[in-house]
Backbone as XML, in Angstrom:
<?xml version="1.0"?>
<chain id="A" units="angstrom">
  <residue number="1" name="UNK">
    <atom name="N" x="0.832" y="-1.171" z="0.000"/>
    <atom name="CA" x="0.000" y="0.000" z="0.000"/>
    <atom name="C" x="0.883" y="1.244" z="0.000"/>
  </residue>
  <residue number="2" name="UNK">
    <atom name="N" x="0.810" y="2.084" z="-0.865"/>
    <atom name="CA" x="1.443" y="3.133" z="-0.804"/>
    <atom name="C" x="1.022" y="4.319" z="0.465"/>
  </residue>
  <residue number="3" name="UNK">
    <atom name="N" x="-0.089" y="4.474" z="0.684"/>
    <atom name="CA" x="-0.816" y="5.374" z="1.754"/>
    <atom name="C" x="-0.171" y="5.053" z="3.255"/>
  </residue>
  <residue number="4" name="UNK">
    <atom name="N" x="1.144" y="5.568" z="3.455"/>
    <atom name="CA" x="0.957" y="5.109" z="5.288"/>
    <atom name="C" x="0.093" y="5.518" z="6.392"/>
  </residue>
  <residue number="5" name="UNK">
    <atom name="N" x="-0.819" y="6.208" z="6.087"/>
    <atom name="CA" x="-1.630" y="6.510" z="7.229"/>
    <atom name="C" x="-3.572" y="6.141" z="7.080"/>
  </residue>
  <residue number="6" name="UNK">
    <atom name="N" x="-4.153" y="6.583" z="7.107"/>
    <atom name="CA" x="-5.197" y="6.165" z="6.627"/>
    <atom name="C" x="-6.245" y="5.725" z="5.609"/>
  </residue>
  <residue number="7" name="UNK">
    <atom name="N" x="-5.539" y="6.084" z="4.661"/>
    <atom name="CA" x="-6.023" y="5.533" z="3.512"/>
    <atom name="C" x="-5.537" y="4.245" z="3.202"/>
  </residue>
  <residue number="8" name="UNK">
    <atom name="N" x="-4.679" y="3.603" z="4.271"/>
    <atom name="CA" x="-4.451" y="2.185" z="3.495"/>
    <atom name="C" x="-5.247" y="1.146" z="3.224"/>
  </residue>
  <residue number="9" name="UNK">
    <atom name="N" x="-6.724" y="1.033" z="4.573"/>
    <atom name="CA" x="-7.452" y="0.091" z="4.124"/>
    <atom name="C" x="-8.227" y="0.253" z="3.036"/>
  </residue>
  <residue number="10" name="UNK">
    <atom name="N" x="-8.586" y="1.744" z="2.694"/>
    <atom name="CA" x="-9.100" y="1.716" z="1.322"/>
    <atom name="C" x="-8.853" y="1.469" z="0.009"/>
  </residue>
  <residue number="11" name="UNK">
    <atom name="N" x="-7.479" y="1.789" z="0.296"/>
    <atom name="CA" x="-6.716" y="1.490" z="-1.040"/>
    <atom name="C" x="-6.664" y="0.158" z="-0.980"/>
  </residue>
  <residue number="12" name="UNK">
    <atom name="N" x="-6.435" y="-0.276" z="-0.106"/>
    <atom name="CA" x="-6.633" y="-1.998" z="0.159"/>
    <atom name="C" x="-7.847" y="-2.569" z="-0.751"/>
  </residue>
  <residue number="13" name="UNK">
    <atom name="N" x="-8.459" y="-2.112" z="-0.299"/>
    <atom name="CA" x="-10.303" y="-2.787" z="-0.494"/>
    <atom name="C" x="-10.411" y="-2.819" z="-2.369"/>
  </residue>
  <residue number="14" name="UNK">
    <atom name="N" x="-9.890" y="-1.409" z="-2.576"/>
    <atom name="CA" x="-9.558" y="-0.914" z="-4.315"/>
    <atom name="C" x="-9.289" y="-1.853" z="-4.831"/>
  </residue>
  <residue number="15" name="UNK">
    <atom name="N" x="-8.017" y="-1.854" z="-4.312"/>
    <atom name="CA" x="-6.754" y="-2.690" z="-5.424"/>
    <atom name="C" x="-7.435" y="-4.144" z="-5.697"/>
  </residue>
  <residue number="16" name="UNK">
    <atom name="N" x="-7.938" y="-4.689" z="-4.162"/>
    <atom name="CA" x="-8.726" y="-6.111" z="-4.514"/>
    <atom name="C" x="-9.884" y="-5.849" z="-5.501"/>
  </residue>
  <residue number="17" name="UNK">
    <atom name="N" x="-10.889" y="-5.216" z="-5.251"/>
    <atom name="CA" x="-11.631" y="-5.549" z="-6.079"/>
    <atom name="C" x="-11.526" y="-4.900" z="-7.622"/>
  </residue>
  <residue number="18" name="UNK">
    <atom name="N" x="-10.151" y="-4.123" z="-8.045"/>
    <atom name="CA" x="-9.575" y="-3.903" z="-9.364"/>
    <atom name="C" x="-9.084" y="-5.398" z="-10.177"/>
  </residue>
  <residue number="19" name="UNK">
    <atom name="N" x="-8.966" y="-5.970" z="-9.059"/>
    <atom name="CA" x="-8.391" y="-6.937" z="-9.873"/>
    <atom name="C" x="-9.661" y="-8.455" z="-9.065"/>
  </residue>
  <residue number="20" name="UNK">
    <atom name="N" x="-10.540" y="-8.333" z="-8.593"/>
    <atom name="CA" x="-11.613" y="-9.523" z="-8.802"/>
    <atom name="C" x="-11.307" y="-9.911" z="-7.648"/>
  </residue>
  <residue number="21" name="UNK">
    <atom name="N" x="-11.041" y="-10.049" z="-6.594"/>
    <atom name="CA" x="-10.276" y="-10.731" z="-5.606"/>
    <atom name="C" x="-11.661" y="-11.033" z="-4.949"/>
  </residue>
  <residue number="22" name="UNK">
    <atom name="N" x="-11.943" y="-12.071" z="-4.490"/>
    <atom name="CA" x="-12.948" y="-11.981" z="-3.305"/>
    <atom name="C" x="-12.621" y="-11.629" z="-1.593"/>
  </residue>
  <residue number="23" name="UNK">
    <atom name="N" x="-13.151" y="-10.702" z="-1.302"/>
    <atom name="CA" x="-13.034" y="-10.344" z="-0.019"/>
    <atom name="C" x="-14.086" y="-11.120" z="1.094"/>
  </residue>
  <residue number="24" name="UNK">
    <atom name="N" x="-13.966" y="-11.272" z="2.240"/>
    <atom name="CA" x="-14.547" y="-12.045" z="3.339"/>
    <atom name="C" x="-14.024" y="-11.207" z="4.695"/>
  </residue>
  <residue number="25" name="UNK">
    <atom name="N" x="-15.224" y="-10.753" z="5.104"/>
    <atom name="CA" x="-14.836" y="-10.662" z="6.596"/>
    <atom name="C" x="-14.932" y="-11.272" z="7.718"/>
  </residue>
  <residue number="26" name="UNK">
    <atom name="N" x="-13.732" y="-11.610" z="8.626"/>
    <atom name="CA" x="-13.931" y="-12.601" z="9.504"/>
    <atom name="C" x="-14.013" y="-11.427" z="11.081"/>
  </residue>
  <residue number="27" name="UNK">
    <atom name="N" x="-15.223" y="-12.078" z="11.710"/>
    <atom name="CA" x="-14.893" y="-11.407" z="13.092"/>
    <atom name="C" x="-13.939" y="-11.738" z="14.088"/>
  </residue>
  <residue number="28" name="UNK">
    <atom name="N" x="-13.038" y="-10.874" z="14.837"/>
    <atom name="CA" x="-12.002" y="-11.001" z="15.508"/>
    <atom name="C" x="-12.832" y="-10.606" z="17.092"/>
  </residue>
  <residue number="29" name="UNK">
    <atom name="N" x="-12.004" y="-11.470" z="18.320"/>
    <atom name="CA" x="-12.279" y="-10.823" z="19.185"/>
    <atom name="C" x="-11.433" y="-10.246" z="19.996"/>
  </residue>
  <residue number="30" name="UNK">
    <atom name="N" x="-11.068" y="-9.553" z="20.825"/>
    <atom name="CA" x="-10.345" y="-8.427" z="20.865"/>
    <atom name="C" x="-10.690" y="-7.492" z="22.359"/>
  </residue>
  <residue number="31" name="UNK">
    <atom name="N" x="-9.993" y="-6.458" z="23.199"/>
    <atom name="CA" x="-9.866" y="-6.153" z="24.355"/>
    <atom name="C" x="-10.114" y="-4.900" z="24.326"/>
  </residue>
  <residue number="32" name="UNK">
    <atom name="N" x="-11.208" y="-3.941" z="24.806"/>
    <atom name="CA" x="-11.129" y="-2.873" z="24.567"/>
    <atom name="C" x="-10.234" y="-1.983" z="25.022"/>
  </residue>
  <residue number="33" name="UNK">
    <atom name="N" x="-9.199" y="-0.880" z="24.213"/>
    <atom name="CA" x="-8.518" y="-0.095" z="24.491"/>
    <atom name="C" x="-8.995" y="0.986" z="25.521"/>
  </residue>
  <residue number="34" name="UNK">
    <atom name="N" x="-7.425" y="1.162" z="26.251"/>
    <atom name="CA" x="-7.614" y="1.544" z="27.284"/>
    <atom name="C" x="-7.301" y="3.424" z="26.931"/>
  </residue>
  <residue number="35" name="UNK">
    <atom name="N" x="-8.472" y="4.203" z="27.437"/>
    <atom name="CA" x="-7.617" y="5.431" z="27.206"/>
    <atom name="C" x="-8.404" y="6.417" z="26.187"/>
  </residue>
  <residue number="36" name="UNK">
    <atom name="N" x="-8.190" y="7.538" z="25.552"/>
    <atom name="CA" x="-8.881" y="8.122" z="24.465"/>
    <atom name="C" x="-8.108" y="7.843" z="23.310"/>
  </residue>
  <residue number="37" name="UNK">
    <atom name="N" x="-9.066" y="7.627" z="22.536"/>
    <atom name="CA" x="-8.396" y="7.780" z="20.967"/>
    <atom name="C" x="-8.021" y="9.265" z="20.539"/>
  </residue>
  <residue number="38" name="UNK">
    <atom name="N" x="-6.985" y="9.391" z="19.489"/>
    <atom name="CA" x="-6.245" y="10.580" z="19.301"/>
    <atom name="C" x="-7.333" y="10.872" z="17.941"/>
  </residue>
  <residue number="39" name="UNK">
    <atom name="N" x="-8.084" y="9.914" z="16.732"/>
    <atom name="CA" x="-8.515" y="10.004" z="16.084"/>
    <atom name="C" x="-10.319" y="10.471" z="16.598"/>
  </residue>
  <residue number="40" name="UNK">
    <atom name="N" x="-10.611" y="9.388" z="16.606"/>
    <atom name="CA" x="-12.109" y="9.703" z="16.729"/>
    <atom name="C" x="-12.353" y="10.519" z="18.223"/>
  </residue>
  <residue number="41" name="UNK">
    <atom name="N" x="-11.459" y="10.355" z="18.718"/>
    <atom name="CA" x="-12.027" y="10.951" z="20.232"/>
    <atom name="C" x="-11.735" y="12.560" z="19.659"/>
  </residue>
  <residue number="42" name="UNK">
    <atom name="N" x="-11.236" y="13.851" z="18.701"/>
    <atom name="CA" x="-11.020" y="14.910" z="18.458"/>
    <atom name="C" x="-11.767" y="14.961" z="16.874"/>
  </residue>
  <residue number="43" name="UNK">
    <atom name="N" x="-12.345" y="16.102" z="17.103"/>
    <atom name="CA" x="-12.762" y="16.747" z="15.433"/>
    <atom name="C" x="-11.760" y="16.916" z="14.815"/>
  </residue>
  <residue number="44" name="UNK">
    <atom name="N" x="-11.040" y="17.200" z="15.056"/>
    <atom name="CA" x="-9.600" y="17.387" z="13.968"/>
    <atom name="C" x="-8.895" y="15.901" z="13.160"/>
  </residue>
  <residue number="45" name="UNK">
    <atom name="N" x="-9.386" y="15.701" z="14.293"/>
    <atom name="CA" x="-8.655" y="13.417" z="13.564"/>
    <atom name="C" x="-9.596" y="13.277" z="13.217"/>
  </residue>
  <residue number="46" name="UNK">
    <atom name="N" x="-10.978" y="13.604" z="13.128"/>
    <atom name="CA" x="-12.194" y="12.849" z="12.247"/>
    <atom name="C" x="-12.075" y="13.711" z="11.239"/>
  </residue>
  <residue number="47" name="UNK">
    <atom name="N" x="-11.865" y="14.773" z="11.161"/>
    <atom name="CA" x="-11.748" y="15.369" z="9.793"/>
    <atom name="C" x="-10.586" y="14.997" z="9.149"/>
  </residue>
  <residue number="48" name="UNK">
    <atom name="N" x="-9.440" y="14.930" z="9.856"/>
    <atom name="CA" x="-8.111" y="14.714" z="9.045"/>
    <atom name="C" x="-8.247" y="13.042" z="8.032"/>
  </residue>
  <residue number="49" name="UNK">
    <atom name="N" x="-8.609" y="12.319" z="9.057"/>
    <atom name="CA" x="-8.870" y="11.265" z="8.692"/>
    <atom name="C" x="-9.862" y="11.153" z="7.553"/>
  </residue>
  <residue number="50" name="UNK">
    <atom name="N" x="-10.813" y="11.322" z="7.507"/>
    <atom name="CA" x="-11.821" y="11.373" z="6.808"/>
    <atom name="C" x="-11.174" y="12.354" z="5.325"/>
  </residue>
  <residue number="51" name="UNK">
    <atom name="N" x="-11.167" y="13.153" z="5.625"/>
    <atom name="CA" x="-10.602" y="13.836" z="4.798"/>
    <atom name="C" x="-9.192" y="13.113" z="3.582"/>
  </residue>
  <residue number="52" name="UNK">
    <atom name="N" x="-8.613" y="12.265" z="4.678"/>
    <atom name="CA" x="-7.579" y="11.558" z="3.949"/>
    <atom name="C" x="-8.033" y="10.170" z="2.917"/>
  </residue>
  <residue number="53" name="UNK">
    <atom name="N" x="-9.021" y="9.668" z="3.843"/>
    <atom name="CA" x="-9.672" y="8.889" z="3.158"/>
    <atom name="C" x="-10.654" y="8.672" z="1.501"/>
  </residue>
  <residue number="54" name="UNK">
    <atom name="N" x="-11.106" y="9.746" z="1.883"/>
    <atom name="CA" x="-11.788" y="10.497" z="0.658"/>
    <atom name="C" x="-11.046" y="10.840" z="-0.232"/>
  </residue>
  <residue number="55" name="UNK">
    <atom name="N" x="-9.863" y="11.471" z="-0.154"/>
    <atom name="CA" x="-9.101" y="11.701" z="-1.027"/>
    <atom name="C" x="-8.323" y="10.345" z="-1.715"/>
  </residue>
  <residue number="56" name="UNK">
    <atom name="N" x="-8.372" y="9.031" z="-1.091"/>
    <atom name="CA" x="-7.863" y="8.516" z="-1.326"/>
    <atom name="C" x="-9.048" y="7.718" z="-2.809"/>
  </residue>
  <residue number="57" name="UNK">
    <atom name="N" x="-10.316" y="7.478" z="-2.034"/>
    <atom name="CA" x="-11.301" y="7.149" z="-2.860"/>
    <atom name="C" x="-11.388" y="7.655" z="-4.172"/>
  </residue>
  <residue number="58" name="UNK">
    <atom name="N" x="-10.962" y="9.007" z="-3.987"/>
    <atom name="CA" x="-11.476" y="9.891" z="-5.358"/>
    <atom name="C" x="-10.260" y="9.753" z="-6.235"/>
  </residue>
  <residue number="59" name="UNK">
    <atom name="N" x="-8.866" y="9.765" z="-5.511"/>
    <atom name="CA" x="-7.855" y="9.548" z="-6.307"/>
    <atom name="C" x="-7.689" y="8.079" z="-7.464"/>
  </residue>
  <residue number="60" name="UNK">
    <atom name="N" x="-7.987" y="7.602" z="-6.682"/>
    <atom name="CA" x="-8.719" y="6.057" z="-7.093"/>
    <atom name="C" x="-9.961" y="5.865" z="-8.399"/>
  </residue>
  <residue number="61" name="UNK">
    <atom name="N" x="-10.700" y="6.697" z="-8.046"/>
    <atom name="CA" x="-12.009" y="6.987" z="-8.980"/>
    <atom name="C" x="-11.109" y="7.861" z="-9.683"/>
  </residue>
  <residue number="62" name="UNK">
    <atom name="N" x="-10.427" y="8.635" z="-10.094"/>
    <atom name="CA" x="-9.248" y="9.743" z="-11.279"/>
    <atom name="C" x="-8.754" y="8.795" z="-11.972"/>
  </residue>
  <residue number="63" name="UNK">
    <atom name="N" x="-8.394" y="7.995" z="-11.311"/>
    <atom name="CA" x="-7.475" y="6.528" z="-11.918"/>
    <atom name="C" x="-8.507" y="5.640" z="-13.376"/>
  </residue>
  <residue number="64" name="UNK">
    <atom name="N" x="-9.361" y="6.151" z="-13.321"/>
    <atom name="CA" x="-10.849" y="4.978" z="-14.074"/>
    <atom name="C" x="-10.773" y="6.026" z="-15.216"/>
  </residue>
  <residue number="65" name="UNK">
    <atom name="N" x="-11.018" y="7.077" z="-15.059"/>
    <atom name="CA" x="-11.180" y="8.188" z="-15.742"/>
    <atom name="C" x="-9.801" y="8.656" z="-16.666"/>
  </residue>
  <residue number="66" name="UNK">
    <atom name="N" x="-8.936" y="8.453" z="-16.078"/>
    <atom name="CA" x="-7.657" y="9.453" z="-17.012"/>
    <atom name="C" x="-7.213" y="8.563" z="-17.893"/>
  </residue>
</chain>
């Protein structure tokens, strides 16, 4: 994945289904973190994030087009 920060699972999700891959989600179980999140717990990480993400989508959708 080229994206190191948040856009990697999307670009993830892309690249598979660019090329046919079947995806499956398996549930994990897991310990809830202790503490605030730096992302969702601040408007600024939900926007940054989000923001990064989207860009990643659309860059992706440019890719179909050019």
């Amino acid at each position: 994945m080229a994206d190191p920060e948040y856009g990697w699972t999307v670009e993830m999700q892309i690249k598979a289904s660019k090329q046919d891959l079947r995806c499956l989600e398996v549930p994990v179980s897991y310990l809830k973190r202790i503490g605030k999140s730096k992302i969702s717990g601040t408007i600024r990480g939900v926007v940054g994030a989000g923001a990064k993400i989207l860009h990643t989508i659309f860059s992706a959708a440019l890719e179909v087009f050019l």
